[in-house]
LUMGUBA-168902 format. One record per atom (N, C-alpha, C, O): residue number from 1; residue in one letter; atom name; x, y, z. Coordinates in Angstrom, 3 decimals. Atoms other than C-alpha are relative to their C-alpha. Layout:
@seq->NUM type->A atom->CA xx->X yy->Y zz->Z
...
REM end
This chain:
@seq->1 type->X atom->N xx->-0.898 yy->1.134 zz->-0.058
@seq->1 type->X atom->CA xx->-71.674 yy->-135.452 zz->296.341
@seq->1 type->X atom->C xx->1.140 yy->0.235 zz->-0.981
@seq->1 type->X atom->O xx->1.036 yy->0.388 zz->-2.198
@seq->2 type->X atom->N xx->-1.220 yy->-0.005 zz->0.811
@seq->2 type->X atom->CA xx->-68.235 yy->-135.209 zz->295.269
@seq->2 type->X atom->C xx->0.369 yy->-1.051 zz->-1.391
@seq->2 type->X atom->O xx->0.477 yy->-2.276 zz->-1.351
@seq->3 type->X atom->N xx->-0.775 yy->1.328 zz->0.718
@seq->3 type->X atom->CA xx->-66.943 yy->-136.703 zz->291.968
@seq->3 type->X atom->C xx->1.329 yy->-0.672 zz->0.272
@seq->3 type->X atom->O xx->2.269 yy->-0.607 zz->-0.520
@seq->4 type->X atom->N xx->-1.473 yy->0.637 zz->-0.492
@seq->4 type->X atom->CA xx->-64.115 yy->-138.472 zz->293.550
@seq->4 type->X atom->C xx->-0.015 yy->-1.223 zz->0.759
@seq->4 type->X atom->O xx->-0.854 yy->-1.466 zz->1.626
@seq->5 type->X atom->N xx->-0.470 yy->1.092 zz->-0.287
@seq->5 type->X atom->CA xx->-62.487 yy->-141.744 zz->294.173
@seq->5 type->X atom->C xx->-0.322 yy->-0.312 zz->1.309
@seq->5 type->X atom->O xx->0.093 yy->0.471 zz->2.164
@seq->6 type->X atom->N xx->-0.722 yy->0.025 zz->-1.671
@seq->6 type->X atom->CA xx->-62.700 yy->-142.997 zz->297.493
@seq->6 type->X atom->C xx->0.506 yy->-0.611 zz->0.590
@seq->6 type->X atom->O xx->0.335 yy->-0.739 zz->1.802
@seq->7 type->X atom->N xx->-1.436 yy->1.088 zz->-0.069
@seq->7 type->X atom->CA xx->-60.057 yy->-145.205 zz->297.543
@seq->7 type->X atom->C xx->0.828 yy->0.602 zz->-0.420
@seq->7 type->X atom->O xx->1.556 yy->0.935 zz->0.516
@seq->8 type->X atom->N xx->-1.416 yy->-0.391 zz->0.116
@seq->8 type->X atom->CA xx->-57.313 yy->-143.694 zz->295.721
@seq->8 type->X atom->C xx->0.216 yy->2.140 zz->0.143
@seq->8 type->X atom->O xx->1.142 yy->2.950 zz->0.187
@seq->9 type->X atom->N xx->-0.012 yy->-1.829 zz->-0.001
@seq->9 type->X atom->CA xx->-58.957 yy->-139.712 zz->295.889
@seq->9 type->X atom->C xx->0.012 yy->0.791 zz->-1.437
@seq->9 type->X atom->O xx->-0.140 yy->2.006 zz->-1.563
@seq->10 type->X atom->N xx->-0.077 yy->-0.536 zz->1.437
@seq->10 type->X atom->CA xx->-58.660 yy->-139.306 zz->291.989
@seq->10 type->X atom->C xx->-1.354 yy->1.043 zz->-0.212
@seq->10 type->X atom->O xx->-2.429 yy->0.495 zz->0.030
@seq->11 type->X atom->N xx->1.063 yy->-0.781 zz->0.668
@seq->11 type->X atom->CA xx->-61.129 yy->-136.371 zz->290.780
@seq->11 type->X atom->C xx->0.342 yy->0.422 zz->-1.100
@seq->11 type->X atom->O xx->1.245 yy->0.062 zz->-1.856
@seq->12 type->X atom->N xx->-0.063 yy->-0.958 zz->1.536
@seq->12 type->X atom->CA xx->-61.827 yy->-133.841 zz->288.034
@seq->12 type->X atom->C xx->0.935 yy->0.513 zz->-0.350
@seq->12 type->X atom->O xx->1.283 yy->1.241 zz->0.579
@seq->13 type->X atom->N xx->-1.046 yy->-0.547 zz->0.136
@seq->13 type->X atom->CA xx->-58.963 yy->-132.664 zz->286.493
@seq->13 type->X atom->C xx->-0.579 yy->1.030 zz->-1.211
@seq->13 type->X atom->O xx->-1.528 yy->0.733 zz->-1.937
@seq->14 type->X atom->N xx->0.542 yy->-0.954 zz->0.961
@seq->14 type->X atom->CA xx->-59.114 yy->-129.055 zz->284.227
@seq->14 type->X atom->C xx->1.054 yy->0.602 zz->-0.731
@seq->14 type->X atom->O xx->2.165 yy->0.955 zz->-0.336
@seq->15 type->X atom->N xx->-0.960 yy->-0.876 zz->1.034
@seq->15 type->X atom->CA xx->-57.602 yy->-127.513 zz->281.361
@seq->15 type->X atom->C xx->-1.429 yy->0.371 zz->-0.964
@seq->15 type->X atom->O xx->-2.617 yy->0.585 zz->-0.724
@seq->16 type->X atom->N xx->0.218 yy->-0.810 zz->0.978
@seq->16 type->X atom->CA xx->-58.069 yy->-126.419 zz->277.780
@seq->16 type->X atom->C xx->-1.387 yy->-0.717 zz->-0.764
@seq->16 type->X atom->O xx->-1.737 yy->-1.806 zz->-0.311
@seq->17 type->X atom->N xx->0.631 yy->0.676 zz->1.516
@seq->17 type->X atom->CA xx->-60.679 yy->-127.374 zz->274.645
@seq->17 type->X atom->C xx->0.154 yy->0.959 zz->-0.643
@seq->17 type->X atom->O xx->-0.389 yy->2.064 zz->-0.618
@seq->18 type->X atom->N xx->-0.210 yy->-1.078 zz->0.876
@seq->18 type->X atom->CA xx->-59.013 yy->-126.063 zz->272.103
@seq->18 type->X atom->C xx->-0.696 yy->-0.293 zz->-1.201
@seq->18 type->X atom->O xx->-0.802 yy->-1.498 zz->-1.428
@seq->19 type->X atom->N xx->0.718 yy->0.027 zz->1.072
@seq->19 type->X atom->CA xx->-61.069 yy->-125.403 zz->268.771
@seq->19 type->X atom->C xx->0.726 yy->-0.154 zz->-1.460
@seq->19 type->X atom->O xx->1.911 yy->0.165 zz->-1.366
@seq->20 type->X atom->N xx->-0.696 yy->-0.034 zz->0.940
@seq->20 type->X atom->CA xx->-59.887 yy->-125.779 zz->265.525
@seq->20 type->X atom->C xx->0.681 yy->1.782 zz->-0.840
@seq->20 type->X atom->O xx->1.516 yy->1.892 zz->-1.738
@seq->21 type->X atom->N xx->-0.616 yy->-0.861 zz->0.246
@seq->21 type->X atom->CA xx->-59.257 yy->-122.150 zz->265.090
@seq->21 type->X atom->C xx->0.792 yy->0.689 zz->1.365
@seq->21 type->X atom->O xx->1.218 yy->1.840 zz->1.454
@seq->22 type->X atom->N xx->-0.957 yy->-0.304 zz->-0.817
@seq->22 type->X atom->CA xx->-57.451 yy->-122.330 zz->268.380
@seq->22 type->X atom->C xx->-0.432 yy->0.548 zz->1.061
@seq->22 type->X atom->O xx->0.403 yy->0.471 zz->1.962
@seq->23 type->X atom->N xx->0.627 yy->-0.295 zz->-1.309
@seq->23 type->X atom->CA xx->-59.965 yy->-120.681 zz->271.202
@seq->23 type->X atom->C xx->0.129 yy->-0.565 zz->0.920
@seq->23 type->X atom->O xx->-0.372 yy->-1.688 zz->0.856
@seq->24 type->X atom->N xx->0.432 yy->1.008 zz->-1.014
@seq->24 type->X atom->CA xx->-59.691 yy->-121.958 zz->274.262
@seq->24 type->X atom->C xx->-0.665 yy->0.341 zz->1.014
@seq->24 type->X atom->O xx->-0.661 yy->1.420 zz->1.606
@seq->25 type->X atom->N xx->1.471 yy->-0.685 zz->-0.780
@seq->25 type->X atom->CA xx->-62.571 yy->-122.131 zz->276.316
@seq->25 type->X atom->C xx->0.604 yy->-1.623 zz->1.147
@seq->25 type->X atom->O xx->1.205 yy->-2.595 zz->0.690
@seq->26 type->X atom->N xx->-0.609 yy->0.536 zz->-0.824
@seq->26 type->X atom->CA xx->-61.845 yy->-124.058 zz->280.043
@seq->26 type->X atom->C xx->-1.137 yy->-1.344 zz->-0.272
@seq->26 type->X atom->O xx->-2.190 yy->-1.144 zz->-0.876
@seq->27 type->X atom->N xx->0.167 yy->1.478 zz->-0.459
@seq->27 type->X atom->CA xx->-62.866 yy->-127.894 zz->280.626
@seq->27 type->X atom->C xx->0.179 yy->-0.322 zz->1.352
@seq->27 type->X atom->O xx->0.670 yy->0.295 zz->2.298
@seq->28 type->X atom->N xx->-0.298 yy->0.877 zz->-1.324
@seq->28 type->X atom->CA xx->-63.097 yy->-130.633 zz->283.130
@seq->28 type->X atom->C xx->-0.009 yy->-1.279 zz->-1.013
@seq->28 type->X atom->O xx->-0.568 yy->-1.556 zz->-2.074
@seq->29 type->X atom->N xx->0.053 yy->1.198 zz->0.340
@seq->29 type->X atom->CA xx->-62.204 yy->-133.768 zz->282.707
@seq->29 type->X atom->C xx->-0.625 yy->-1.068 zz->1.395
@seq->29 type->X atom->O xx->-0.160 yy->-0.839 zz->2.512
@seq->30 type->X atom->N xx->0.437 yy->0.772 zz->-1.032
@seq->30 type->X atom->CA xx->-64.081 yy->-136.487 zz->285.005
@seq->30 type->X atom->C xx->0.777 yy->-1.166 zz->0.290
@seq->30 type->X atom->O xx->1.273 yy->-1.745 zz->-0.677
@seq->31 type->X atom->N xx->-0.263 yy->1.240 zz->-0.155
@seq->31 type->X atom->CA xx->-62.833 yy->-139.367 zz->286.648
@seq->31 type->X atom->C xx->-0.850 yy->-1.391 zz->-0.385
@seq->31 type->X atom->O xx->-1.977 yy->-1.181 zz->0.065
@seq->32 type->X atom->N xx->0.516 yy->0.976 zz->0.516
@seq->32 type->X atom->CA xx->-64.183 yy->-142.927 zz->285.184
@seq->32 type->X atom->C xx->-1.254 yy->-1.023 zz->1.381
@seq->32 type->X atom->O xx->-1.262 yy->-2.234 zz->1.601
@seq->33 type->X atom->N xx->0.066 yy->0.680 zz->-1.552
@seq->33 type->X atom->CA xx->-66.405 yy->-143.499 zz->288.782
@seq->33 type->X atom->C xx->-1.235 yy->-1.448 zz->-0.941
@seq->33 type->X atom->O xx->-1.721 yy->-1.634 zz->-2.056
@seq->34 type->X atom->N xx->0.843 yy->0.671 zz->-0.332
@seq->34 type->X atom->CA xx->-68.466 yy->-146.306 zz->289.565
@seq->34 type->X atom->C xx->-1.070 yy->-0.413 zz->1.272
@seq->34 type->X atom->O xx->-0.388 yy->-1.206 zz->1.922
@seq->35 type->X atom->N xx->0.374 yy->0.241 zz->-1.256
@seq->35 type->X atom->CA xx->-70.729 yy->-146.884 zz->292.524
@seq->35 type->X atom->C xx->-0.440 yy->-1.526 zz->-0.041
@seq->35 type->X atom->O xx->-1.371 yy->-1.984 zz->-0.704
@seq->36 type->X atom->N xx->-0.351 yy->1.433 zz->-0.131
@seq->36 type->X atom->CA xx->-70.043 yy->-150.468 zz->293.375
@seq->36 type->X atom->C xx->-0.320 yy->-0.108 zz->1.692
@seq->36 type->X atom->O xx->-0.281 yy->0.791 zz->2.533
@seq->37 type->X atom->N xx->0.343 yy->0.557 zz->-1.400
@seq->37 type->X atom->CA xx->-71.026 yy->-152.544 zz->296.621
@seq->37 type->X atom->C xx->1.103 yy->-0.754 zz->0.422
@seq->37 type->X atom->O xx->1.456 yy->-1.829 zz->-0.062
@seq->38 type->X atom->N xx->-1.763 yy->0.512 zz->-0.430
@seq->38 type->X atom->CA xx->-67.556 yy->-153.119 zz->298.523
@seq->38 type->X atom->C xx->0.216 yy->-0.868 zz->1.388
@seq->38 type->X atom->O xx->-0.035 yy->-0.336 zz->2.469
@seq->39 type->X atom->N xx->-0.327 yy->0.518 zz->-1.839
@seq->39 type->X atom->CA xx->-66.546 yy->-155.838 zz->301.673
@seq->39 type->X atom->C xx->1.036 yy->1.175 zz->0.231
@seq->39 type->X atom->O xx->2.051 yy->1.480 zz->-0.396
@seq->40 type->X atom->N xx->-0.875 yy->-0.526 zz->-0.990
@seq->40 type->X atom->CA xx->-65.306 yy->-153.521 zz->304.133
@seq->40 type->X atom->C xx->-0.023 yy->-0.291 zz->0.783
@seq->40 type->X atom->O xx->-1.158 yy->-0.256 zz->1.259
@seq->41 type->X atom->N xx->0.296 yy->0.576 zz->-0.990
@seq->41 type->X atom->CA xx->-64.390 yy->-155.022 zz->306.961
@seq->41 type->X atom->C xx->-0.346 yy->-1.245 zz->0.458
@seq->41 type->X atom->O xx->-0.350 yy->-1.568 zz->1.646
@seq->42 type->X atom->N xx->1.480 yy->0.309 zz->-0.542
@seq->42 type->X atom->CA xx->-66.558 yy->-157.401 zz->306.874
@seq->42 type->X atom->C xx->-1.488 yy->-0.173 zz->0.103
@seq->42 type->X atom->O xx->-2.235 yy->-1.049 zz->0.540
@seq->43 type->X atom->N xx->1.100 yy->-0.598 zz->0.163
@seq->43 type->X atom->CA xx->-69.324 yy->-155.522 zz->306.108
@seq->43 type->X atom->C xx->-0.321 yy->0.609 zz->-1.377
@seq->43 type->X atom->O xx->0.322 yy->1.330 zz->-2.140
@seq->44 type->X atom->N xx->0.754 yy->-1.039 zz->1.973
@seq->44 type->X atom->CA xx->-71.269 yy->-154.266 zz->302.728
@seq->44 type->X atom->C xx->0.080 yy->1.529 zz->0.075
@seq->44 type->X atom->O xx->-0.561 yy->2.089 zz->0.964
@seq->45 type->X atom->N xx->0.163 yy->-1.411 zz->0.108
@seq->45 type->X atom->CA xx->-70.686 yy->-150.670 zz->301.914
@seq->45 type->X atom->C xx->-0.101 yy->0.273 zz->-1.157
@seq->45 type->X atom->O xx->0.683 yy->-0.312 zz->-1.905
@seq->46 type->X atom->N xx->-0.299 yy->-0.652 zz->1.265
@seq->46 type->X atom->CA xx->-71.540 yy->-148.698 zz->298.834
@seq->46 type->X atom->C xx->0.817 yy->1.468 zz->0.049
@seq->46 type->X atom->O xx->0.875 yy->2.494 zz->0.727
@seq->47 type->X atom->N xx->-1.288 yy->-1.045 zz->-0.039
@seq->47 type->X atom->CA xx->-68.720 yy->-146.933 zz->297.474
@seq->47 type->X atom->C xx->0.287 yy->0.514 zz->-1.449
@seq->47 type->X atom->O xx->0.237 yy->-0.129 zz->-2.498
@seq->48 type->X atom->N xx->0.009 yy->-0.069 zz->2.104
@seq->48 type->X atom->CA xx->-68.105 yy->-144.937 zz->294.135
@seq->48 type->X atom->C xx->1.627 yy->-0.063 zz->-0.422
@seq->48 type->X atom->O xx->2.388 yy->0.838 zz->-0.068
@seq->49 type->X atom->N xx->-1.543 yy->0.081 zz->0.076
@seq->49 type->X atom->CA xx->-64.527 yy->-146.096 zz->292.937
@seq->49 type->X atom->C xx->0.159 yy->0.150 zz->-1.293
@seq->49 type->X atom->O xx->-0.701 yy->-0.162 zz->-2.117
@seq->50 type->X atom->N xx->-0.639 yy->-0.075 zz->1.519
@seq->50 type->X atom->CA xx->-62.624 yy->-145.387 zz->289.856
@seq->50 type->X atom->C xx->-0.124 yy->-1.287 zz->-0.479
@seq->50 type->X atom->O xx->-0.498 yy->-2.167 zz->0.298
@seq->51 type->X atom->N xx->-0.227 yy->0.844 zz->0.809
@seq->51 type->X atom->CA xx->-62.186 yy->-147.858 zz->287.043
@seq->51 type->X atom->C xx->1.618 yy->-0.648 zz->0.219
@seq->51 type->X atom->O xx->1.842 yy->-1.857 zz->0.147
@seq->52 type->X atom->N xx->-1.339 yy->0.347 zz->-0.289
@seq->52 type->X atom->CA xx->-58.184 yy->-147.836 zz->287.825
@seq->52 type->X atom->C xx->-0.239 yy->-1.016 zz->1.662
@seq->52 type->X atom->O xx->0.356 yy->-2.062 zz->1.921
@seq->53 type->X atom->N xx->0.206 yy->1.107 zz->-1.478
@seq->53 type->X atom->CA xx->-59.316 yy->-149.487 zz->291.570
@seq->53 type->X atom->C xx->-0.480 yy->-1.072 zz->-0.191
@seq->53 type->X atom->O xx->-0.217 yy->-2.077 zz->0.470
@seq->54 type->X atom->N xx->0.792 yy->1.122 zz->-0.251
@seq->54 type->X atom->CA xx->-61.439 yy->-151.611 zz->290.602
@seq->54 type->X atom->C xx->0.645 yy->-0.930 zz->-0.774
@seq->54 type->X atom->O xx->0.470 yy->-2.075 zz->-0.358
@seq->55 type->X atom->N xx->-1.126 yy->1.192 zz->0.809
@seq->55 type->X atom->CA xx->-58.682 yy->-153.604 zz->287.607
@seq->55 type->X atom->C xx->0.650 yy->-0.189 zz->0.797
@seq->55 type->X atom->O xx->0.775 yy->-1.407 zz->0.929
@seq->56 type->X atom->N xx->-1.657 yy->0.075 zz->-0.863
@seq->56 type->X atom->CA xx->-55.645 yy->-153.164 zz->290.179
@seq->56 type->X atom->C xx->-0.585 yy->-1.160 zz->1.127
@seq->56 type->X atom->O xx->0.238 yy->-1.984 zz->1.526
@seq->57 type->X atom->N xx->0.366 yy->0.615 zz->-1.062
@seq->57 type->X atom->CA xx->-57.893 yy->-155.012 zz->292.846
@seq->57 type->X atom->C xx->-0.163 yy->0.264 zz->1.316
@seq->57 type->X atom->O xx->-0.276 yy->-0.471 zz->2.296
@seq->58 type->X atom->N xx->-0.082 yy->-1.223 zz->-1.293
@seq->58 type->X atom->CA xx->-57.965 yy->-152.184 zz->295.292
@seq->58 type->X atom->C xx->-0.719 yy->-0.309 zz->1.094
@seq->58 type->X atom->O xx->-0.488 yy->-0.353 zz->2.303
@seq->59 type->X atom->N xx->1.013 yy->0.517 zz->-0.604
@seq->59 type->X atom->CA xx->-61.241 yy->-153.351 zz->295.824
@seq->59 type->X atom->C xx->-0.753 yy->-1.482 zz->0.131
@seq->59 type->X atom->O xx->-1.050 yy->-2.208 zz->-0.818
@seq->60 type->X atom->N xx->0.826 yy->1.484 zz->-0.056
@seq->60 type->X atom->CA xx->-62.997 yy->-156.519 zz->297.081
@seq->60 type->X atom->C xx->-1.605 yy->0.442 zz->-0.349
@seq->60 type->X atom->O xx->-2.012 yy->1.406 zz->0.299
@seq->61 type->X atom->N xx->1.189 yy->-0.196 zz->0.431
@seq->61 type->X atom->CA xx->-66.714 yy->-156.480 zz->295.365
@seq->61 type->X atom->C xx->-0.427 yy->-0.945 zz->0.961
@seq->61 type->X atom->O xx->0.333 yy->-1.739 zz->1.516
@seq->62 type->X atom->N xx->0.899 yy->0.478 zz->-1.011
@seq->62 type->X atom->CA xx->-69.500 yy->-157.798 zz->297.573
@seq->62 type->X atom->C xx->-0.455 yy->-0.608 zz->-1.336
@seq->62 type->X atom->O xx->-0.287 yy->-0.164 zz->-2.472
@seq->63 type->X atom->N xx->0.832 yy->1.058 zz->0.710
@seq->63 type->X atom->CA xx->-71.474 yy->-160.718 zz->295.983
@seq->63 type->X atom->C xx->-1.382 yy->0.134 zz->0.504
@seq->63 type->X atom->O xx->-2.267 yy->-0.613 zz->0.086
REM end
């Protein structure tokens, strides 16, 4: 299962960690997911959405 949005598509993004004597050895950075229970439709779906979707209101939460 992918780490990624599935509402806006946001994933892992990669670069550096640099050390204090300057090595750099590669990274990931993760996206902030959640797996939340979403009206779609209509209908209940679980869905794993970022933290940025779920403030903006991207998403409607199921009760």
């Amino acid at each position: 299962m992918a780490r990624r949005c599935e509402v806006c598509g946001k994933g892992p993004s990669v670069g550096n960690a640099v050390s204090h004597s300057h090595i750099l050895t590669k990274r990931r950075w993760l996206p902030n997911l959640h797996e939340v229970r979403v009206n779609v439709n209509g209908s209940v779906k679980r869905m794993r959405v970022c933290s940025r979707c779920l403030k903006s209101g991207k998403v409607v939460r199921a009760i």
